[in-house]
C-alpha atoms as one frame of an Amber mdcrd trajectory, in Angstrom:
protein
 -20.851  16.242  -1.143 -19.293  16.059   2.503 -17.679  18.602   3.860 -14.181
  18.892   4.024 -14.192  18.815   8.259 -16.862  16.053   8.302 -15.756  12.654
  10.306 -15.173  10.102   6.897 -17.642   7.186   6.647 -17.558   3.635   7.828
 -16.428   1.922   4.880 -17.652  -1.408   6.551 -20.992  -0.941   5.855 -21.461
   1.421   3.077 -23.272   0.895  -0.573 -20.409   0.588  -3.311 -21.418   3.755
  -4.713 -21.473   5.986  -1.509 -17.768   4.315  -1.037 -17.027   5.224  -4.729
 -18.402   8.940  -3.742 -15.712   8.712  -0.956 -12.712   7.957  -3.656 -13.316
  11.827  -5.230 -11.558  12.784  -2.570 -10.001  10.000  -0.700  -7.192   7.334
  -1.132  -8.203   3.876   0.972  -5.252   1.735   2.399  -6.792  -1.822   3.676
  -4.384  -3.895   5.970  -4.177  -7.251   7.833  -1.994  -9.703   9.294  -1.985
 -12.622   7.705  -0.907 -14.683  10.937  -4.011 -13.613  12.543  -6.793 -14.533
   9.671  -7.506 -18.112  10.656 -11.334 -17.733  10.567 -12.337 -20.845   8.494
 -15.463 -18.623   6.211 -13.333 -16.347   5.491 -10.419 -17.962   4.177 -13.092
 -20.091   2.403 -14.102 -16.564   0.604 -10.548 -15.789  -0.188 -10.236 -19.323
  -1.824 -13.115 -19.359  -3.523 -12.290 -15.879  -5.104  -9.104 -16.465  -6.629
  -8.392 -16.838 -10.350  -7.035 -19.865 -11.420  -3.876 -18.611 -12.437  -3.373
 -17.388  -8.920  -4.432 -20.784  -7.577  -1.975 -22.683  -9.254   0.569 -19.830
  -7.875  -0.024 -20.314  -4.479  -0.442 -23.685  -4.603   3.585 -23.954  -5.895
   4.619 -21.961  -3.000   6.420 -24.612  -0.791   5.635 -23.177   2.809   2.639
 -23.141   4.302   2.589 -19.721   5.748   4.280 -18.513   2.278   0.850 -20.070
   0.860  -1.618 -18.604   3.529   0.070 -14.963   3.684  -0.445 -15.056  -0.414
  -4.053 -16.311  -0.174  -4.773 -13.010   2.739  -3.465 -10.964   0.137  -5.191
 -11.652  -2.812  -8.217 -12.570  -1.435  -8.057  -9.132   0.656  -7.540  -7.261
  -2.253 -10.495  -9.051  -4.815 -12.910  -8.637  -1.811 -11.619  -4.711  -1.299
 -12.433  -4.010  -4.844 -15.615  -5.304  -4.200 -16.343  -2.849  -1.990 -17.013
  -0.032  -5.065 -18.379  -1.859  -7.584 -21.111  -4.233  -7.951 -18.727  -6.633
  -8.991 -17.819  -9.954  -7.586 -14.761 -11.267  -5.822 -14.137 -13.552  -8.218
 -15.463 -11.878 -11.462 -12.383  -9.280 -11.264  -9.623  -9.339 -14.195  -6.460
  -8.001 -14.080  -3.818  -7.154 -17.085   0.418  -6.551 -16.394   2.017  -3.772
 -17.707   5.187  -3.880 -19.174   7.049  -3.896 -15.966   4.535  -6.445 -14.315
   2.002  -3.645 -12.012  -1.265  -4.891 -12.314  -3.596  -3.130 -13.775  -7.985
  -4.063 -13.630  -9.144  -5.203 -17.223 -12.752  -5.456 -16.517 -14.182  -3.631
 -19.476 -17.314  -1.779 -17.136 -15.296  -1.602 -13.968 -14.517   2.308 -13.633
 -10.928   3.670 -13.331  -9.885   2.307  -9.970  -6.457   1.975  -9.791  -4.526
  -0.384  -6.646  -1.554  -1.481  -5.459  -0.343  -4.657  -3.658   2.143  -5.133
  -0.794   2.934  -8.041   1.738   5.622  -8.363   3.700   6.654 -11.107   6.865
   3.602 -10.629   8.764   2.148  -7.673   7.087  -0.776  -7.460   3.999  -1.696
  -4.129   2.585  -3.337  -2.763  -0.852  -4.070   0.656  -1.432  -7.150   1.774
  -3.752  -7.649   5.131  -5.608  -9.604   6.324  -8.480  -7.879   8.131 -11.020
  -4.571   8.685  -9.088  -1.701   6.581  -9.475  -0.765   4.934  -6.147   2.130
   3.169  -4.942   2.446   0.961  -1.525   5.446  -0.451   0.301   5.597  -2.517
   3.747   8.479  -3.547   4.890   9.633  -5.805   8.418  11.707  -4.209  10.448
  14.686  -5.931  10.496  18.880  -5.127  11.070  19.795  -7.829   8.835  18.515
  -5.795   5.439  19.521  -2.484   6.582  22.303  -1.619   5.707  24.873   1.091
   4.431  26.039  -0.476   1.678  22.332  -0.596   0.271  21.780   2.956   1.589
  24.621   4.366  -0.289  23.346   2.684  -3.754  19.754   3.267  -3.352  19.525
   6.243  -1.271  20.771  10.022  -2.374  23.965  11.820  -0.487  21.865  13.901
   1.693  19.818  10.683   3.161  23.419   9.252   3.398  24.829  11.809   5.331
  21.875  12.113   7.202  21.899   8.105   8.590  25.489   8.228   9.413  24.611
  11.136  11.586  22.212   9.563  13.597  22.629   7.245  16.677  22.653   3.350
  15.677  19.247   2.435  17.640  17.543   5.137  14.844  18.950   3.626  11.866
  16.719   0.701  11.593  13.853   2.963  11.186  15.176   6.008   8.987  16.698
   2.980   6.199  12.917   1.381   6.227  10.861   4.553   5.789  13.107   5.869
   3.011  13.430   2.631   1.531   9.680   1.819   1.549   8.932   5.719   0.049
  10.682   4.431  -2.403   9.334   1.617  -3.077   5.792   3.119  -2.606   6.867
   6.117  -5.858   8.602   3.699  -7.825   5.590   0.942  -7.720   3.049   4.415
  -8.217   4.800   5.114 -11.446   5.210   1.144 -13.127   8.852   1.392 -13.394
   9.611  -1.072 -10.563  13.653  -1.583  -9.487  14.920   0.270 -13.397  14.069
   3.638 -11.536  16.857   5.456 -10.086  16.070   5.948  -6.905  19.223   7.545
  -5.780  18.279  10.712  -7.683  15.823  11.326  -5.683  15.391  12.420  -2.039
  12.601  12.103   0.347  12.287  14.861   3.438   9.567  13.456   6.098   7.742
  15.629   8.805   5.252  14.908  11.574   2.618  12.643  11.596   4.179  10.674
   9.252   4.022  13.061   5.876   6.647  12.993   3.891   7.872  15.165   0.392
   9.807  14.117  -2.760  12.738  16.365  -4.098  13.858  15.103  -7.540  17.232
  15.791  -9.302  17.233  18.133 -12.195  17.545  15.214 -14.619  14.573  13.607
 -13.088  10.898  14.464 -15.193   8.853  14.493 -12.394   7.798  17.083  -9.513
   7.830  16.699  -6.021   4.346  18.957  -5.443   2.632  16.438  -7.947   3.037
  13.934  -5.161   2.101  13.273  -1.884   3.350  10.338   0.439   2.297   9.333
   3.592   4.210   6.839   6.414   2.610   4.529   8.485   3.408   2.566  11.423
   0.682  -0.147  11.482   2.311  -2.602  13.772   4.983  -2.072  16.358   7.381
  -4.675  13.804   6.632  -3.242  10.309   6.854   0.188   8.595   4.560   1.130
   5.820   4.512   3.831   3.125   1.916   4.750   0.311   2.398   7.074  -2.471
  -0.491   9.798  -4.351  -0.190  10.990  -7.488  -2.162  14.973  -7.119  -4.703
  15.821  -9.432  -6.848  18.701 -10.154  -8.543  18.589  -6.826  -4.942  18.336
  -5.154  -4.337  16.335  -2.019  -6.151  13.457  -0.915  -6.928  12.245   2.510
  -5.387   9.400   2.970  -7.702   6.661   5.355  -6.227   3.592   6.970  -8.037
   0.235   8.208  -6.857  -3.049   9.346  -8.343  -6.174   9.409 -10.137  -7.173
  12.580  -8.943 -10.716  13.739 -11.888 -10.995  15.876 -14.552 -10.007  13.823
 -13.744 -11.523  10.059 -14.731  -9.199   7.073 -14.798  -6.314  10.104 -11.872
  -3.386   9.394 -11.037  -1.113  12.080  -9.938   2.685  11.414  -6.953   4.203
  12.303  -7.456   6.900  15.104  -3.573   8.779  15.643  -1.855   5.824  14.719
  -4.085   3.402  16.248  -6.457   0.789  15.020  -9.987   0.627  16.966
């Protein structure tokens, strides 16, 4: 087993079991922009590795780029999966939960659990085993940020805390707290039912962030861990850990080289190289 201080592995090239090995002790979040996928192979891969079901769903999608930035996603996330188990793009199944998070229904595939995100320019998926995992990317954008959704979604203290703050700041305090959120609320299965103004989210430097629940709320914030993430200079991302027995996870960011298809570059302080 690695130590705890060794450099993590090159997921690019490694055997799906080493990369399994790394999941003990790792979460994996695997990002790309769809706008800058346009290498002909690999959308051909992508294509070729989609269910029928999800065919037929992009195909009804009326805008092009609507179509493309769904095909980046799923395709990214069948050919991520592939990456720990000797099973193909296309040969993955997937089952819905009561609230609609999809879960993998492969009968041999081990416990892997995922999460999905895309946003205007932004593809992400997130890939534990064991843990439930939550991720949330959101556009930065003035037009969705506002008080009025703050004050419904968010608890007093963030409340207080936004109208304190100078108006070029607001922007990005509304999207990380609203895509921590998201990131616990998609984690757990509950989707939009949860409320998420009982619930108030503290963040710190380089990007971690804590959970403190109301007393009428059965969860606990040190069973969680959240991270933020700023993987373009236009969007705001946030993933969500459930702990278990061997407590926190590192949490290991790529994206999606545009020059070199199927290539993923690591994050290095907030940078991709």
């Amino acid at each position: 087993m690695r130590a705890r201080h060794e450099q993590p592995c090159d997921l690019n090239h490694l055997p799906p079991a080493i990369a399994m090995d790394e999941l003990e002790r790792e979460a994996h979040v695997w990002l790309a922009s769809p706008e800058t996928i346009g290498d002909s192979r690999l959308l051909r891969r992508f294509r070729n590795s989609l269910s029928d079901e999800e065919s037929s769903r992009m195909r009804r999608l009326k805008i092009a780029h609507h179509r493309h930035s769904y095909l980046v996603a799923h395709g990214l996330l069948r050919h991520t999966l592939s990456r720990y188990v000797d099973i193909a793009p296309e040969d993955w199944k997937f089952s819905h939960g009561r609230h609609g998070r999809p879960e993998i229904a492969n009968p041999s595939a081990p416990p892997l659990r995922f999460n999905l995100t895309h946003t205007e320019g932004l593809t992400g998926c997130i890939v534990t085993l064991h843990a439930d995992c939550g991720i949330d990317a959101e556009q930065l954008t003035t037009r969705h940020a506002t008080s009025d959704i703050a004050r419904r979604m968010f608890s007093e203290e963030e409340c207080r805390e936004l109208e304190r703050l100078p108006a070029r700041e607001h922007t990005a305090y509304f999207f990380e707290h609203w895509t921590l959120r998201e990131a616990y609320v998609k984690a757990i299965g509950t989707g939009i039912s949860f409320p998420t103004n009982r619930l108030r989210f503290v963040t710190g430097h380089g990007g971690v962030a804590r959970v403190l629940f109301q007393p009428d709320i059965d969860d606990h914030g040190d069973d969680w861990q959240f991270r933020l993430l700023r993987p373009t200079d236009e969007h705001v991302a946030a993933v969500a850990v459930r702990k278990d027995g061997n407590g926190s996870r590192r949490i290991l960011t790529r994206f999606l080289d545009p020059e070199k298809p199927g290539t993923f570059l690591p994050e290095e302080n907030g940078v991709y190289r």
